[in-house]
Every structure is written in structure tokens, then in C-alpha cells.
C-alpha positions as CSV (number, residue, x, y, z in Angstrom):
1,X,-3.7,9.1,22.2
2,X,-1.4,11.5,23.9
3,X,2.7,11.5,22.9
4,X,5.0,13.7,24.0
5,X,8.8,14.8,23.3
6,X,11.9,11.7,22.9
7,X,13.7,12.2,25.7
8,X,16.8,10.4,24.6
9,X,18.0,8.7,21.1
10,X,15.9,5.7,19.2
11,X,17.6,2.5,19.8
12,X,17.8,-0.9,18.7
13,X,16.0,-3.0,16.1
14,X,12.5,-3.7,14.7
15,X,11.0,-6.3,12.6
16,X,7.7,-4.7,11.1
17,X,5.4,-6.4,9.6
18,X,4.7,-8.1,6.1
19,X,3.9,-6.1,3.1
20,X,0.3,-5.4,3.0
21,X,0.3,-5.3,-1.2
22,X,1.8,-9.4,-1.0
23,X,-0.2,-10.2,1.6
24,X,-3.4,-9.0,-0.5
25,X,-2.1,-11.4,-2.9
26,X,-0.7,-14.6,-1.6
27,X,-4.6,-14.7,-0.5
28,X,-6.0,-13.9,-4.0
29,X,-3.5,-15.3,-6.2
30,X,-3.5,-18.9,-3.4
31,X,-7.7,-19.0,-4.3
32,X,-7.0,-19.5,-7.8
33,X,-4.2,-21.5,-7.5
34,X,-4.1,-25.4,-7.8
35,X,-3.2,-26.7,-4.1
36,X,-2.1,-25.5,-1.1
37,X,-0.3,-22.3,-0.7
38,X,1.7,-21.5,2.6
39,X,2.0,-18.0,3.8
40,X,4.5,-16.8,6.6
41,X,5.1,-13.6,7.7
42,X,1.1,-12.3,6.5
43,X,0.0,-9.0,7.8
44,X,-2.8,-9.6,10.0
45,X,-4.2,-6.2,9.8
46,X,-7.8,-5.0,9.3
47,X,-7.1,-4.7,5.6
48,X,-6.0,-8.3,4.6
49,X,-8.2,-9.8,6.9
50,X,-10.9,-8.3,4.5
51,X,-9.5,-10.1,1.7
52,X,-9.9,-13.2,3.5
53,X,-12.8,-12.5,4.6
54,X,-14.4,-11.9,0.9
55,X,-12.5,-15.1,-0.3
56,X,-14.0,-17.4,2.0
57,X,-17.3,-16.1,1.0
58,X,-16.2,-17.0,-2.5
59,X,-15.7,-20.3,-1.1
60,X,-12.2,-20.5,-0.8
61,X,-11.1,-22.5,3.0
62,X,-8.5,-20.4,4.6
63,X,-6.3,-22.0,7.9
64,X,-5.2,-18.8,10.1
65,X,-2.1,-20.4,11.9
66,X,0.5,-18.3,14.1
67,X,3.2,-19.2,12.2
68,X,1.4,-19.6,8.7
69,X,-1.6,-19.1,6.8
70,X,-2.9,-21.6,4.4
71,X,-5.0,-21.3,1.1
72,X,-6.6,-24.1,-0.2
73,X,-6.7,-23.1,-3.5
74,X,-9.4,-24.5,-6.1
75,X,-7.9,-23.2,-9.5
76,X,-9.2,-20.2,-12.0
77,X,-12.6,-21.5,-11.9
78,X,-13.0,-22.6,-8.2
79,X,-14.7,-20.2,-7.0
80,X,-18.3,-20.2,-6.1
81,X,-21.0,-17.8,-5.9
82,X,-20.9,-16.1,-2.4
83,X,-24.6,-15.8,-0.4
84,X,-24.4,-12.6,0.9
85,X,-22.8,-8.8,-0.1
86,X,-18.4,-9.0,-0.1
87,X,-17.8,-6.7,2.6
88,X,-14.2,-4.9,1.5
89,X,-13.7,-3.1,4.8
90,X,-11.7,0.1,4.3
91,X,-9.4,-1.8,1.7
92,X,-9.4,-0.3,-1.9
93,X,-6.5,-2.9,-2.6
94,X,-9.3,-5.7,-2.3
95,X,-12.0,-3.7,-4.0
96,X,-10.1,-3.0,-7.1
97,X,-8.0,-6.0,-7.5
98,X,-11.1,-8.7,-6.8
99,X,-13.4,-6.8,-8.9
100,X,-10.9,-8.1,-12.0
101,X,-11.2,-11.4,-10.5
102,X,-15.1,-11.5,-10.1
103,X,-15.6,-10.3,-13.4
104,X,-14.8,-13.5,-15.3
105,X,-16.8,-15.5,-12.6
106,X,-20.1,-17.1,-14.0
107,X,-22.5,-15.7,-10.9
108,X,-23.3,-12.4,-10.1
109,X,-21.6,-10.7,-6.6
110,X,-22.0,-7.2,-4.6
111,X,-18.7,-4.9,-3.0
112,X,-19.4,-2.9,-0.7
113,X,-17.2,-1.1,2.3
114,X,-16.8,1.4,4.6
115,X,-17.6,5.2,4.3
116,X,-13.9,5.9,3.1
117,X,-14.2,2.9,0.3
118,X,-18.1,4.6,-0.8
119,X,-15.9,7.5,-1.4
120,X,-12.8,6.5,-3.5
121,X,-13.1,6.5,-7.5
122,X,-13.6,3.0,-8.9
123,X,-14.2,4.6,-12.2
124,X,-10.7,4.0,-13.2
125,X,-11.3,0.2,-13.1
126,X,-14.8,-0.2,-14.0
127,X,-14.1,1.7,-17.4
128,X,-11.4,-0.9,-18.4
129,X,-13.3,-3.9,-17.4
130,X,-16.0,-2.7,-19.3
131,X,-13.7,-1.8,-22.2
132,X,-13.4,-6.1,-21.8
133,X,-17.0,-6.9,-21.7
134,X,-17.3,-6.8,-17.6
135,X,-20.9,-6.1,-16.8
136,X,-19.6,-3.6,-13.8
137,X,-21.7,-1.1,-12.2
138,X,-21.5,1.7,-9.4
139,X,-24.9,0.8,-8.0
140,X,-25.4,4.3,-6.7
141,X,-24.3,5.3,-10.3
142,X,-21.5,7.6,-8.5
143,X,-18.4,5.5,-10.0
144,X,-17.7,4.4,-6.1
145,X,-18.3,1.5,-4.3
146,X,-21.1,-0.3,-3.9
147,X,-20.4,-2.3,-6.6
148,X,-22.2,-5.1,-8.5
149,X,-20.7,-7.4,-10.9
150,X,-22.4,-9.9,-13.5
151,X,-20.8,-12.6,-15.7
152,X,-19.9,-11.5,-18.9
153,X,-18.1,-12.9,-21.6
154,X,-14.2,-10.8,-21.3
155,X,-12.5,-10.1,-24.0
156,X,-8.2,-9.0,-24.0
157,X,-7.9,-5.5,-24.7
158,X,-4.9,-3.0,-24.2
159,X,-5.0,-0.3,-22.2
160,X,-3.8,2.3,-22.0
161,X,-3.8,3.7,-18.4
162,X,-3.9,7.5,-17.5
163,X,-2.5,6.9,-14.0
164,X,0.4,5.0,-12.6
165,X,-2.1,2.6,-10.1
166,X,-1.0,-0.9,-9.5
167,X,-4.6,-1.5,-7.9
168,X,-5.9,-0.8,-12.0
169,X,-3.3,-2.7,-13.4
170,X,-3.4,-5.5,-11.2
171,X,-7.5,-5.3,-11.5
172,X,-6.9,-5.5,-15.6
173,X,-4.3,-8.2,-15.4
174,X,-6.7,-10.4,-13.1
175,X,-9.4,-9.6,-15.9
176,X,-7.1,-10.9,-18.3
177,X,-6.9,-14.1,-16.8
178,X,-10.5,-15.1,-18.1
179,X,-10.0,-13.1,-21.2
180,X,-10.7,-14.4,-24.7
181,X,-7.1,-13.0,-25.9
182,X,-3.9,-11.7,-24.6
183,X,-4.6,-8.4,-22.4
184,X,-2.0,-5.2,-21.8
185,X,-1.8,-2.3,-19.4
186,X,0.6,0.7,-19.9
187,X,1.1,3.5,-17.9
188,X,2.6,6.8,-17.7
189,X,5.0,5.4,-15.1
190,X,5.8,2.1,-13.4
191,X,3.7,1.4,-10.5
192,X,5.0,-1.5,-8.0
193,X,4.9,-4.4,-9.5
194,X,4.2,-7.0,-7.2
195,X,1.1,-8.6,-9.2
196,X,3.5,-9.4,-12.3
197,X,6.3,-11.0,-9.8
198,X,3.9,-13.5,-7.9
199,X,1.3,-14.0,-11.1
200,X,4.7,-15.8,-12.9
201,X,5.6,-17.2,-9.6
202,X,2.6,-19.2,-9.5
203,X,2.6,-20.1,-13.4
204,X,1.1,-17.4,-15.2
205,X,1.9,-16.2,-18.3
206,X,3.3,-12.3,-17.9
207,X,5.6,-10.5,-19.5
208,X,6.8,-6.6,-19.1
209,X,8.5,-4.3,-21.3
210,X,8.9,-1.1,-19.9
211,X,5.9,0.4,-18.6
212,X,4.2,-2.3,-20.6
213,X,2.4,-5.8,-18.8
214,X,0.6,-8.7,-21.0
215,X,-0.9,-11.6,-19.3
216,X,-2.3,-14.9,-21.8
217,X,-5.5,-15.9,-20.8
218,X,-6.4,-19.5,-18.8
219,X,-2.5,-20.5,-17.6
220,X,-2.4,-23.2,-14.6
221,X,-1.3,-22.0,-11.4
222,X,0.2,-23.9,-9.3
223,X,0.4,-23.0,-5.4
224,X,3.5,-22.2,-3.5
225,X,5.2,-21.4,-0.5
226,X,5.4,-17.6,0.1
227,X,7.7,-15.6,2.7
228,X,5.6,-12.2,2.6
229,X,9.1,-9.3,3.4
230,X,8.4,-6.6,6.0
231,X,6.0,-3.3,4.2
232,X,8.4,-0.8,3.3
233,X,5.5,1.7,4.2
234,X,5.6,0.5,7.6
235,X,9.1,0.7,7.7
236,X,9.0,4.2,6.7
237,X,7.9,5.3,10.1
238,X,10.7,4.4,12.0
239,X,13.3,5.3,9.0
240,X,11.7,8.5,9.5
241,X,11.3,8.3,13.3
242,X,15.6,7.6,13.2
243,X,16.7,10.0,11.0
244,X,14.5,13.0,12.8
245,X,15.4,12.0,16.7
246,X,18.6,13.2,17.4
247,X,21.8,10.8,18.1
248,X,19.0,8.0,17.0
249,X,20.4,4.7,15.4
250,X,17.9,2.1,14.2
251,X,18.2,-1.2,12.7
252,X,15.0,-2.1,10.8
253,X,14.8,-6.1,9.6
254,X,14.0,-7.8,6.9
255,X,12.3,-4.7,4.6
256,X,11.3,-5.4,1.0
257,X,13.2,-3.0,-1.1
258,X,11.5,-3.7,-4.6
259,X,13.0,-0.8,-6.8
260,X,8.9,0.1,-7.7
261,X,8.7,0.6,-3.8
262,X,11.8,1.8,-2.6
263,X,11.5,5.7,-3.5
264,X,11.5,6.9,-0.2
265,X,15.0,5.4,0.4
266,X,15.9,7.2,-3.2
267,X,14.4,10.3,-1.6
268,X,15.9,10.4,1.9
269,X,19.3,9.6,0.4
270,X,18.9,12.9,-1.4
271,X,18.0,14.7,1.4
272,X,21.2,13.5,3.2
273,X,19.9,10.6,5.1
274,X,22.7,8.0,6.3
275,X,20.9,4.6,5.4
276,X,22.8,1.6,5.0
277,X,21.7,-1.9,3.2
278,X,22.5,-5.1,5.3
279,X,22.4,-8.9,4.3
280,X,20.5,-8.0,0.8
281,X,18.7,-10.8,-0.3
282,X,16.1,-11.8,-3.4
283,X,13.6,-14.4,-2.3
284,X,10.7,-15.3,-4.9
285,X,12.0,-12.4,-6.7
286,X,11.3,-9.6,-3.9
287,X,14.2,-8.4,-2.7
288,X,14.9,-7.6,0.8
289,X,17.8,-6.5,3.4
290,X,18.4,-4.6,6.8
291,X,18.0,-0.9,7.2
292,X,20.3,0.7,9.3
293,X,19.1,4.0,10.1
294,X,21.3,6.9,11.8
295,X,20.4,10.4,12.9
296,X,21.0,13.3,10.0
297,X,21.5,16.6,9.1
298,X,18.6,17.0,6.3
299,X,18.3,19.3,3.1
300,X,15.4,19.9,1.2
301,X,14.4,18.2,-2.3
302,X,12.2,18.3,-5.0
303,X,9.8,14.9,-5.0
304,X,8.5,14.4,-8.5
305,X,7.8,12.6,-11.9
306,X,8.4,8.8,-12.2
307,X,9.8,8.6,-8.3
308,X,6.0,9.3,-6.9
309,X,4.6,6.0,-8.0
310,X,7.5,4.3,-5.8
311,X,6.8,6.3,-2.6
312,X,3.2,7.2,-3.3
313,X,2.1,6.2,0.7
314,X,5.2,7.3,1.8
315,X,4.5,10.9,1.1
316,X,3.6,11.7,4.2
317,X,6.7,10.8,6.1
318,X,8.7,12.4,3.0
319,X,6.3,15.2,4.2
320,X,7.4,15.2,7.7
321,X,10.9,14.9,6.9
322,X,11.4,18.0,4.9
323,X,9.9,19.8,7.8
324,X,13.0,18.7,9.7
325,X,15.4,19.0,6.3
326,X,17.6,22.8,5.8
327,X,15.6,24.9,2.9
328,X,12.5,24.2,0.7
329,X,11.2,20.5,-0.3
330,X,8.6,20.5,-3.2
331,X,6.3,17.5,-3.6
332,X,4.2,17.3,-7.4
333,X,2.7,15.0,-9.7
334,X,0.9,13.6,-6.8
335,X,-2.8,14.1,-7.1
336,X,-3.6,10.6,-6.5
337,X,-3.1,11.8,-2.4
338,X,-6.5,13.2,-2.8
339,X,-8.2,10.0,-3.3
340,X,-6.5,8.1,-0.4
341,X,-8.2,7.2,2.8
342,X,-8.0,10.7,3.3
343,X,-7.4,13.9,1.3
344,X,-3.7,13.4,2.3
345,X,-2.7,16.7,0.9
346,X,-4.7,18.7,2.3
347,X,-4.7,16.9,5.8
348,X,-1.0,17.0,6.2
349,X,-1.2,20.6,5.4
350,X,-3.7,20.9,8.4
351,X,-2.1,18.9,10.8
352,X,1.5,19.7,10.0
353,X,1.1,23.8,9.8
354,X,-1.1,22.9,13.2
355,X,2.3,21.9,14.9
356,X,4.0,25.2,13.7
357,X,5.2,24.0,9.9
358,X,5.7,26.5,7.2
359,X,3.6,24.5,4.4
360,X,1.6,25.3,1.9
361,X,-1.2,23.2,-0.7
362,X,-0.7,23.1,-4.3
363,X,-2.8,21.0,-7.1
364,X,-0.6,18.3,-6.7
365,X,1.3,18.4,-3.8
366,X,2.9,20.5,-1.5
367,X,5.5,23.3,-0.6
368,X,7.9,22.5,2.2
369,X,9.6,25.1,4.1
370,X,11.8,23.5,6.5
371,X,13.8,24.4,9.3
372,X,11.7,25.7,11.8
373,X,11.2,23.6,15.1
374,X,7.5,21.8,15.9
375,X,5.5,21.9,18.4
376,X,3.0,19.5,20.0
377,X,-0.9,20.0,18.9
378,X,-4.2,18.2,18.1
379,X,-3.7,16.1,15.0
380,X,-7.1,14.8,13.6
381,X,-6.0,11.8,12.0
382,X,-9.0,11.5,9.8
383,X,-9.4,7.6,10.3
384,X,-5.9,7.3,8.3
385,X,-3.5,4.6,9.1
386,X,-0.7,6.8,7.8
387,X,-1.6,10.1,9.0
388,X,-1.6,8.8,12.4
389,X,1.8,6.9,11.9
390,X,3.4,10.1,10.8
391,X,2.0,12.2,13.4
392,X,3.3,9.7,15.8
393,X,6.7,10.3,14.9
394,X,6.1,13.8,14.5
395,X,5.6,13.7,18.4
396,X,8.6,12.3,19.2
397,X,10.3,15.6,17.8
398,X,8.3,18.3,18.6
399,X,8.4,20.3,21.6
400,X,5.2,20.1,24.2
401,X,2.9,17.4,23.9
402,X,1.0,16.3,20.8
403,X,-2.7,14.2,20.8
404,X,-3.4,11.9,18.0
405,X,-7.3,11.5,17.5
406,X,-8.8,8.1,16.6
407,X,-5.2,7.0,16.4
408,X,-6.3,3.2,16.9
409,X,-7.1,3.5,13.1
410,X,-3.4,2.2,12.9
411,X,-5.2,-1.5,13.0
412,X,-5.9,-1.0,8.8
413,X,-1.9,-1.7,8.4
414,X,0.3,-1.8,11.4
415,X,-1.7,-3.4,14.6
416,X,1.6,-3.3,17.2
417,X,3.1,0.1,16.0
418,X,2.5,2.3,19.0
419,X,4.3,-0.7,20.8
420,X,6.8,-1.1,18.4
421,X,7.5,2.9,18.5
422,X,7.7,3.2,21.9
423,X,10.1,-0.2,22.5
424,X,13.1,2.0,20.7
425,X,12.7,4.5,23.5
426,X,13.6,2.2,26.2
């Protein structure tokens, strides 16, 4: 895909579209619920239609409406024993998070995915589930995907997590639910916490203390009706997008701006960024609002500590913006870009220095010199959804023209977003 240069301001509004990390969960959470749970505003990308795909398998029925989808749930013991491999797609959100859930089934299942999902580290949640009793193995004994999973007595455990992931705390919480005894995940920092929000929705029996979760074993849960708020990730594109593009001004609708999401609002408001909150609300315990998103003079930050859990995908825009932000932006503490769908340190180093950035790779981040105008180039978007949203907006700042290749990967997350970007230039 070829993009050139904006030539005039971003205007007008967007509605993107619903949180991936929810919509991964209404469908999980809905299976092993009692009844019928209704789901509006889903994100039909490639990503959650995995997870539907491996829960009908399971023998879960699933009703894919316009307006809704529906999950006829069959409780914590519904499901059934599926008659072929669980095919994951390029979705580590499904991988690690039913892998807890399969592992206090009585029938034995196989994962497997893509070449990006045979690569990512699963070791991090098959060493706590066997901490529980899981009988959990890498079948290629490489701590990746393909997986296989036997029943196994679970016991509770707590654990004591050595990174921030909400993928291995969810994954442990899920476990919990078939333990024989209350089970606990800490980390070093808060990761979103999604999971613990809609788990107590639906019934369950989850507390948090800090950086502390505990879930009781064998609660009832009881389906629901769930609004699914636009992905802050996706949103982060055109905040990005608005703020970059001069005499921009962008109104972005309905964004979920949990506080163990919203670090890249934290971060571009220390940059400089002129972001306003409109009609806030707090629906199911997810709080939303309006971004309203002007053009800014930026200034470079240091991006660190407890804040990269909250922006962890949005690192690459935060990237991009400090290109465009007055002095030098340091990003650290964020090794876990290595093990994304790409090596996303080292490919926005590539792609971004490609343009004409001054930036350079450290062990667990990046150094930011910003301030000197882009240019168009050849951006390899390595089959990454957010590479190839970022260099998308890149384009519509830099001088010349800039090609995107295999940008159509955007389908993992964000199916309309070339649409979308190019509606505010009209």
C-alpha cells in the first residue's frame, strides 16, 4: 500500500472499534457462563474471530448478528471435548488465556497457530499451570505453541509473576476457576485488568489488593449483557494521527479509558498533547468518554516503570510521536516488545530511522531524538497489525511518499482502518 503526504488538517470524528482484550472475553467468559450472553459492539477482527472459532469447537453455539453476538453459554463444566487441533490464528490473547480454561477440562485438546504464535514464549504460562497440577506441554518441547493439554487434577497456588502480563494472569485466574483452593497472581506492576472486572461481573469470586488478584474456585456465573467500549489501541492511531498533522482536530468516540490502559493519554499529556475527555461514562465498570484531539507542539519524555504495562501496544505510536516531539524521548523497562507479533523494538528502529529518524535500540527500549522532519520510504511491516497502523500515520506527515508492505495485516485488530484514516482527510 502506497500513502503519501496530508495535504490539509484531520477532521471530524471516528468511532473505532471494540476493545479486542473484552471482546476476547465476553466470548470466553459467555461459554462458561449460565445462559445467554449478548455482545454489542464485538471486534470482528481476525483475532477474536479465533476465539470463536476455538469455542465452538469446544462446543459452545455462537449467533454472529450485525448488531450482536450471542453466547450460549453451558456453565464451568459445559464444555466438550473438541474433534480436531484449536486453531489460535495469530492471537496469543486466545492461546494463553484458553490454555487456563482447558486445563481443568476432563478431555485432552491441541493449540496450535500461525508462524508468529509457534514463536512467542508460552513458558510463562505453562510453568504456573504446572505449578497447579496442569498437564501442559510445548509439544515441540520449545516452550511455544503447539501446545497439548491433559486433564489434571488443579490445585490453587500463588504466584508470583516476574512480568506484568494480563495474558498470564488472566491464564492463572481462569486456572483458578477449577482449582481445589483459592488461587493468586502478583506482579511487579499492574497489568489491565479487564479479566478481574468482567470475572465479578458475571459472578465470580475475585478480589484485588494492589498488584495482588485471588479468584475462589467453582463460583456460578451467570450471563450478561455486554457493551464491548472502542480499543484504546486502535484509538491510539488517530490520537496520534491528530496530534502530528498540523492544524488537525479530531473527535474520537466512545474510547475505553481503563486507568490499566490509558498510559498513552498519561504519556502524550506529558509531551504536551491537548486532549480533552467528553461525556465520561462507567458502564459494567469500564469506563469510557470522547477524545477530542488537537494539533500540538510536542516535547520529549522519558516512558518507563509502572506506566509501560498501561501503554505496552501503544509503544509504537509513543514511538512515532517523539519523532515529531522537541528533544530526546527515552522508552525502558519494555522488553516484552521483543516477544510481540514482531520484534517491535527492533522493527521500529528499522522502519522509523528508514524514514530519516534519529533512533537508536537499547535492551529495553529505545532512544528518541526528535525534531528532525520524515520522509517517505519502504516500511516492512513484518505481518504486524500495529507496525503497519503506525506507519500509516507516519505517512501522513512525512514528506515524499511512503509504501507499507503486507499492510492488509491490519485485519488481526482493525479491519476498516485505512478507511477510517483516510475519511478524516476529506
Amino acid at each position: 500500500m502506497k500513502l503519501s503526504k496530508a495535504d490539509r488538517p484531520l477532521r471530524g470524528n471516528v468511532t473505532i472499534p471494540g476493545d479486542k482484550s473484552i471482546s476476547h472475553r465476553s466470548i470466553m467468559f459467555g461459554a462458561l457462563a449460565e445462559g445467554t450472553t449478548r455482545v454489542t459492539n464485538f471486534l470482528r477482527g481476525a483475532d477474536c474471530l479465533s476465539t470463536i472459532s476455538c469455542f465452538r469447537k469446544l462446543g459452545i453455539a455462537i449467533e454472529e448478528n450485525p448488531a450482536e453476538i450471542l453466547i450460549h453459554g453451558k456453565g464451568l463444566h459445559g464444555l466438550t471435548a473438541p474433534d480436531s487441533i484449536l486453531d489460535v490464528g495469530n492471537s496469543g490473547t486466545t492461546t494463553r488465556l484458553i490454555s487456563g480454561i482447558l486445563a481443568g477440562q476432563p478431555f485432552t485438546t491441541e493449540l496450535n497457530g500461525d508462524k508468529s504464535i509457534q514463536s512467542r514464549p508460552m513458558k510463562r504460562i505453562i510453568d504456573p499451570l504446572s505449578l497447579m497440577g496442569a498437564d501442559i506441554e510445548s509439544i515441540r518441547g520449545n516452550g511455544c505453541a503447539p501446545l497439548r493439554i491433559r486433564s489434571a487434577p488443579l490445585h490453587g497456588i500463588h504466584y508470583t509473576s516476574k512480568v506484568a502480563s494480563a495474558q498470564v494472569k488472566s491464564c492463572i485466574l481462569l486456572a483458578g476457576l477449577y482449582a481445589d483452593s483459592e488461587t493468586s497472581v502478583t506482579e511487579p506492576y499492574l497489568s489491565r485488568n479487564h479479566t478481574e472486572i468482567m470475572l465479578r461481573h458475571f459472578g465470580a469470586k475475585l478480589t484485588s489488593a494492589g498488584t495482588t488478584a485471588t479468584i475462589r474456585p467453582e463460583p456460578e456465573l451467570v450471563a450478561q449483557d455486554i457493551k464491548v467500549p472502542g480499543d484504546i489501541s486502535s484509538a491510539a492511531y488517530f490520537i496520534a494521527a491528530g496530534l502530528i498533522v498540523p492544524g488537525s482536530e479530531i473527535l474520537i468516540r466512545n474510547v475505553g479509558v481503563n486507568p490499566t490502559r490509558d498510559g498513552i493519554l498519561k504519556v502524550c499529556r506529558e509531551m504536551g498533547a491537548d486532549i480533552t475527555l467528553l461525556n465520561e461514562n462507567d458502564e459494567n465498570g469500564e469506563p469510557t468518554a470522547d477524545l477530542l484531539v488537537r494539533h500540538s507542539s510536542l516535547h520529549g519524555v522519558t516512558i518507563g516503570g509502572a506506566l509501560i504495562p498501561t501503554l505496552i501496544d501503544e509503544l509504537p505510536v509513543a514511538a512515532l510521536l517523539a519523532c515529531f516531539a522537541e528533544g530526546t524521548t527515552i522508552i525502558r523497562d519494555a522488553q516484552e516488545l521483543k516477544v510481540k507479533e514482531s520484534n517491535r523494538i527492533d522493527v521500529m528502529v528499522e522502519n522509523l530511522t528508514a524514514m530519516g529518524a534519529r533512533v537508536t535500540a537499547t535492551d529495553d527500549g529505545m532512544i528518541i531524538e526528535g525534531g528532525r522532519p520524515l520522509h517517505g520510504a519502504t516500511i516492512d511491516s513484518h505481518l504486524d497489525h500495529r507496525i503497519a497502523m503506525t506507519f500509516a500515520v507516519a505517512a501522513l506527515a512525512a514528506d515524499g511518499e511512503t509504501e507499507i508492505r503486507d499492510a492488509d495485516c491490519v485485519q488481526i485488530s482493525y479491519p476498516d482502518f485505512y478507511h477510517d484514516l483516510n475519511g478524516l482527510q476529506h
